[in-house]
N, C-alpha and C positions, 0 to 999 in steps of 0.2 A: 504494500500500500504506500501510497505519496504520503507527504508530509502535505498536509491544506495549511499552513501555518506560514504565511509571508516569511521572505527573509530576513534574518535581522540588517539590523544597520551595517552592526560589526562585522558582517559576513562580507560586506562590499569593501570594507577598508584596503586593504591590500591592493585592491586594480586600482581605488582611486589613488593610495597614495604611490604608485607603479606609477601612475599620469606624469606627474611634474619630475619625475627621473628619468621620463622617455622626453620628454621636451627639453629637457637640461640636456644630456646625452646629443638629441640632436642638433640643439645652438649648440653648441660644443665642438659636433661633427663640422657644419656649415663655418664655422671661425676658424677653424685649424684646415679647412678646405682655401677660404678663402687668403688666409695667413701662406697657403705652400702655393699657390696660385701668384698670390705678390711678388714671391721669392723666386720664382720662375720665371717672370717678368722682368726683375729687376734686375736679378744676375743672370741672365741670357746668354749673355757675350761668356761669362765662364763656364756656363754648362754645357752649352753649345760646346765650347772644344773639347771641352772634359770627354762629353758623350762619342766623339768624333773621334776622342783619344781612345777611348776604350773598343769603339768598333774595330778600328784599327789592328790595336794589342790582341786583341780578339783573333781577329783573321790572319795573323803571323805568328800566332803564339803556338799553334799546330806545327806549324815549318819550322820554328825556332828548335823544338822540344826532336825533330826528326834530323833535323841538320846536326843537333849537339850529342845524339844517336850515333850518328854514321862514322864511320872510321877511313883515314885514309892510310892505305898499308895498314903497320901498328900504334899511329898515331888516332887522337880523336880529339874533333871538336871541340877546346873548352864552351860550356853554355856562356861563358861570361863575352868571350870572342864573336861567337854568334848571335847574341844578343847588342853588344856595339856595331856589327855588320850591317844587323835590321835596322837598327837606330838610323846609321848614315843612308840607309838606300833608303829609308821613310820619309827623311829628311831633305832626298835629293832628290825623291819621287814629287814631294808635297809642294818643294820649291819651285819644283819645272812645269807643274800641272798650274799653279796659281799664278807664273808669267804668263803661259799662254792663255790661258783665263783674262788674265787684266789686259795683255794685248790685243786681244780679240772684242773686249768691252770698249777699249780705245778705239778698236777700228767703227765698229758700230756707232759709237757714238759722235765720232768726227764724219762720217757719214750719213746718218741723219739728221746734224747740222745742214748738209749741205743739203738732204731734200725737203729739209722742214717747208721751205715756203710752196714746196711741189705739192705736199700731201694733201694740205686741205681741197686742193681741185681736181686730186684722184681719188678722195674718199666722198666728194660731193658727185662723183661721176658716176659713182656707181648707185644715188639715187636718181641718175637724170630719168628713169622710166618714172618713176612719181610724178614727174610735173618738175615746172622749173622753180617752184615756190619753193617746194621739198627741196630741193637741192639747193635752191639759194639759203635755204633756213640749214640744211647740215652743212653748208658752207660757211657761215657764219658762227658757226655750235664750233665746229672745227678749229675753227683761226685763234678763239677766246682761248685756246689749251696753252696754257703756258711751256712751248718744249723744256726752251730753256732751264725754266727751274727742275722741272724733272728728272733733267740729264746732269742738273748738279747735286740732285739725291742720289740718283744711281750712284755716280762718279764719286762721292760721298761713302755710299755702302762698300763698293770698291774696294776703297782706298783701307778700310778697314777690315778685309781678307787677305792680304799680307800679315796685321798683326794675328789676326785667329791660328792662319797657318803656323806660325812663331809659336803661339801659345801651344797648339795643337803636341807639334814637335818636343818642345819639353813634357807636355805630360807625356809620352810614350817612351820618352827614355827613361823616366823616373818610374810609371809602370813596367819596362822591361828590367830594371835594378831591383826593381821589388817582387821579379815574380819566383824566386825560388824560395820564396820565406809565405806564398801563400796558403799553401797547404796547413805549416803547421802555425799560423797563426788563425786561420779560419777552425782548425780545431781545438785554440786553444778561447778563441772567440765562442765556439757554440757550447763545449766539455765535454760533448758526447762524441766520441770518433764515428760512430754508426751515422749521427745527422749529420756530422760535419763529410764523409763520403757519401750521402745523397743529397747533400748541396750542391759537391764536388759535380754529381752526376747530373744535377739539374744546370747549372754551369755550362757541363760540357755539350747539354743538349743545345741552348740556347745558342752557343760558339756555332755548333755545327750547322745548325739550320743558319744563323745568319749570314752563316761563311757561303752555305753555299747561295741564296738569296744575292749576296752580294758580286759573287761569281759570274754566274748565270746574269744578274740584270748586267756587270761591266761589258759581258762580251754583245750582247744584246743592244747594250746602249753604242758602243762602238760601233757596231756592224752600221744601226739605223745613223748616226753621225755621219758615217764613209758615204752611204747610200744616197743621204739629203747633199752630205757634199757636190757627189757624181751628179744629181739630179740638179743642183740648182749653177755649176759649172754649164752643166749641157743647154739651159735657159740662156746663159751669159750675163748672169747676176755678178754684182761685183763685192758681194759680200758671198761669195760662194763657200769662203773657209770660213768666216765668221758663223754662218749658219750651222756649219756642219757640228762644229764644235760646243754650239749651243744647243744643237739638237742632241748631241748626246748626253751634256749636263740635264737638259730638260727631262729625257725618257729617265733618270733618276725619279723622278716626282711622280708617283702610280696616276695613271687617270690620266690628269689633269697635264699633265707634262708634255703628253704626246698631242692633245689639244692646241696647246699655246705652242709648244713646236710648229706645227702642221698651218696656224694661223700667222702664226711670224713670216712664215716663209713666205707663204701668199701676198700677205698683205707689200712684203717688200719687194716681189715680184711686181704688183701692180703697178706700186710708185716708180716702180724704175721704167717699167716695161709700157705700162701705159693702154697696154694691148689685152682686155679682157678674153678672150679667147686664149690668147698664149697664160693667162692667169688662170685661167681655169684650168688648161691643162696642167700646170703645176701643179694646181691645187690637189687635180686626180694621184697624181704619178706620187706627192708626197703622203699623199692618204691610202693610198693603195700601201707605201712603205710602212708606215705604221701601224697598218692592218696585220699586215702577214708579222711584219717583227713582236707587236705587242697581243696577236689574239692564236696564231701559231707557232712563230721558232721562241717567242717566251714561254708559251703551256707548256711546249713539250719538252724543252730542257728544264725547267722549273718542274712538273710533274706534280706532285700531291708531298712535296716536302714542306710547304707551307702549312696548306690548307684556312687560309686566311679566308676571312668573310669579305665581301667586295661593299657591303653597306657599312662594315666596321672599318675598313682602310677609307672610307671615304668621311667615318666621323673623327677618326685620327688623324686624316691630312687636314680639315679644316680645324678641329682643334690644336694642333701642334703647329698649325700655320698661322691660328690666331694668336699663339702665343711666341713662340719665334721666329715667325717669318719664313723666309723660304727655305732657311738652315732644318724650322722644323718639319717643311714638307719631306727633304731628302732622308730625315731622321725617323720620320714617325713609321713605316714599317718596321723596321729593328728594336725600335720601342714596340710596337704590338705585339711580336713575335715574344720580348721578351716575358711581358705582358701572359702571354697566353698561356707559357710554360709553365711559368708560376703560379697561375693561378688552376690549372690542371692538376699538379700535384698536392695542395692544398683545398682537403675536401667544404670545408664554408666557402673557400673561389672558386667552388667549379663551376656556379651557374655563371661566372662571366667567363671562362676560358668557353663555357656550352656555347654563349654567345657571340664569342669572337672568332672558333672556329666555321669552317665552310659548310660540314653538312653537322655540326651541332658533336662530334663525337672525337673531342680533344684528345689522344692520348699522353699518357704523365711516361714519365721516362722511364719506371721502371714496367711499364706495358713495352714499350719500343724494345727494351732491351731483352725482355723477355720475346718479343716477337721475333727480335731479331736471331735468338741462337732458336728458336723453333725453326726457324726458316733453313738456317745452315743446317741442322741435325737432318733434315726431312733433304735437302739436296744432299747430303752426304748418301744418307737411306738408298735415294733414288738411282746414285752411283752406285752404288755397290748392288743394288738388285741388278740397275743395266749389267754391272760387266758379270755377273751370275748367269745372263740368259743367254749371257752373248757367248757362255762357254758352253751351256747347255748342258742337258742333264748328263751322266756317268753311264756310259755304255757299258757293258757284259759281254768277253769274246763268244761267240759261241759254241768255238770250242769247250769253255768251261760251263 
């Protein structure tokens, strides 16, 4: 039988006084959100490299750890040797990549000096089907754009990827000075050896997948560079290198990259060219490149070792671009990836790794690794049945 007896008061105490400690907790959460949100803002410029430094250290710490390995005759490797090695080729990699960078942003922009006063009566050209009103009206919307100031933002931002690269550069030598003392200060950080080796392991998942992420998009992003070069050479652009090179930095940025590649080109095709039909065909031939580079030779050398959400890289590129700009468009998949990992292997995060993976079915690293020796033991299997059949069964003379 129930009880017909209302309930007391005192029976409700507890959820009520639950209320003002779930309200507390949350202004709490939203303060300490909005407190790490400032601090990402304001030191940008330092994280930025930090984060750039650890990609980095990341994707050479595999070849460092294989080079300090190898023997030549009965000599080997010191790590300490191979780790000043990486240092200087990071160094001379980082320094050569970010001259051709600023002289290529040189060229561009002393070159759209020169067609600035062209452009607003070939962007007003391509409304002349509207009527001449329309056109007179985006002729005049046009002219009001201050280039000038623009191009002294740009040349501004510039100027300040020399010092990043600098910065960059020293964090990765101090991270490679540091990395043989990581193991045993992360176990002596955690006290447990057991978590502090599936740290280690979630670490190395995180390395592997971005290494190769990063791999795959370099060769990918080069190919489509070489390709818009060729293509816009063949036009008789006279920003034929500047594009190409910006087309590759671009296809870094998921999406959105091969967009503003694709429209750059175009667009500075017109102004030169003047010739909408010869524009259009550009437009096909560089869109046609970034079809096949970005929806075919990316799928297939990329594969299923992401497995990234295409609605989650797209809340990550505008989030991480609203907060540092274009440094955090080319960052925020490595941020998501790392994202995902960790929050897979810790079971209160699995509903966000649920949502950030592709088909919702994250694996944690010790599923991988387990999958992965099932897979060798079962090819090993299948060897040895093949060479079993291949010998066939034991015959009987019969004479005997």
């Amino acid at each position: 039988m129930t009880d017909p007896r209302p309930p007391h008061p005192s029976d409700r105490a507890p959820s009520l006084l639950a209320q003002p400690e779930r309200i507390q907790a949350g202004a709490l959460l939203l303060i300490a959100g909005a407190i790490v949100l400032f601090l990402l803002v304001q030191a940008r410029f330092v994280l930025i490299s930090l984060v750039t430094a650890v990609v980095i250290f990341a994707l050479l710490s595999d070849a460092i750890s294989l080079i300090a390995r190898a023997r030549i005759g009965p000599l080997r490797i010191p790590a300490w040797l191979a780790s000043a090695a990486a240092v200087l080729a990071v160094a001379a990699a980082l320094l050569t990549v970010t001259s051709v960078v600023l002289s290529q942003i040189n060229s561009v922009l002393v070159t759209t000096l020169a067609y600035a006063d062209r452009a607003p009566s070939a962007v007003a050209a391509l409304f002349s089907w509207f009527g001449e009103e329309v056109q007179g009206a985006v002729y005049n919307s046009v002219r009001t754009v201050e280039v000038g100031a623009w191009l002294r933002t740009i040349a501004g931002q510039a100027s300040g990827l020399m010092q990043g690269t600098v910065l960059v550069i020293l964090f990765v030598g101090f991270l490679f000075a540091e990395r043989i003392w990581f193991s045993t200060k992360l176990t002596n950080l955690i006290g447990d050896p057991v978590q502090a080796h599936r740290v280690e392991r979630i670490s190395a998942s995180i390395v592997r997948r971005i290494n190769r992420y990063l791999l795959v998009k370099t060769f990918v992003s080069v190919v489509t560079g070489a390709m818009i070069y060729i293509a816009s050479k063949a036009f008789g652009l006279e920003l034929a290198l500047a594009l190409g090179v910006l087309g590759c930095i671009l296809n870094y940025i998921p999406n959105l990259g091969s967009i503003v590649a694709t429209g750059l080109v175009t667009l500075v095709g017109y102004v030169q060219l003047g010739d909408p039909g010869a524009t259009a065909a550009l437009f096909i031939v560089v869109s046609v490149i970034q079809f096949f580079n970005g929806s075919v030779l990316d799928t297939m050398l990329m594969g299923r070792t992401l497995r990234l959400s295409s609605f989650g890289i797209i809340i990550f590129l505008a989030f991480w671009g609203a907060v540092w700009g274009i440094p955090g468009m080319f960052l925020s998949v490595p941020i998501m990836v790392a994202l995902m990992i960790i929050c897979s292997e810790v079971p209160s995060l699995r509903p966000i790794a649920v949502l950030l993976s592709r088909e919702g079915l994250p694996q944690p690293e010790v599923l991988e690794v387990e999958a992965a020796a099932r897979d060798r033991q079962q090819a090993a299997a299948a060897r040895e049945s093949g060479a079993l059949g291949a010998e066939g069964p034991a015959t009987v003379p019969a004479g005997e």
